[in-house]
C-alpha positions, 0 to 999 in steps of 0.5 A: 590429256596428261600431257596438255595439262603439263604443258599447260601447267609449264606453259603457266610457269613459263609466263609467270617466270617471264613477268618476273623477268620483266618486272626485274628489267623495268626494276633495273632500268628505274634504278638506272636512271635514278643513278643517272639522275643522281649523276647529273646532279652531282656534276651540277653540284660540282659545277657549282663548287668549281665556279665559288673555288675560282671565285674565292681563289680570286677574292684571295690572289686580291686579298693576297695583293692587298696585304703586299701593298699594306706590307710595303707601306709599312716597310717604307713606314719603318724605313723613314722612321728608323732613317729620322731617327739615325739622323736625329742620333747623329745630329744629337752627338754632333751636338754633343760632341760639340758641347765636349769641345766647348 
């Protein structure tokens, strides 16, 4: 009888230990798919951040375009202006050397 009542008694702790085990695994395992969840989000986050980088990447190599276009006018601007204006000092000695002369 003693020893019944000791088996028994383990038998009790045995399958109290073995619940406890079970709910530590099915504690682990929701937790496993949280982060495997958590997971998938980020990748769809990144996702989402690498297609606005390319985007954006793009919109720049335009804007980048864009402003060397603008920079060659303006130089071809500056070029015509400083090329009048050498011509119209050359004219304006030519004149006054001439007037010199006279």
């Amino acid at each position: 009888r003693v020893e019944v009542r000791t088996l028994t008694a383990q038998n009790e702790e045995l399958r109290s230990f073995k619940v406890s085990l079970e709910t530590q695994v099915a504690n682990l395992r929701a937790l496993v798919n949280q982060h495997e969840l958590s997971i998938s989000y980020k990748d769809k986050d990144m996702e989402v951040l690498n297609e606005k980088m390319k985007e954006m990447t793009k919109q720049l190599e335009g804007k980048d375009k864009s402003l060397q276009d603008r920079s060659a006018v303006g130089e071809k601007a500056i070029a015509s202006y400083k090329r009048k204006a050498q011509e119209a000092l050359a004219a304006a000695n030519a004149r006054l050397a001439s007037a010199n002369q006279a």
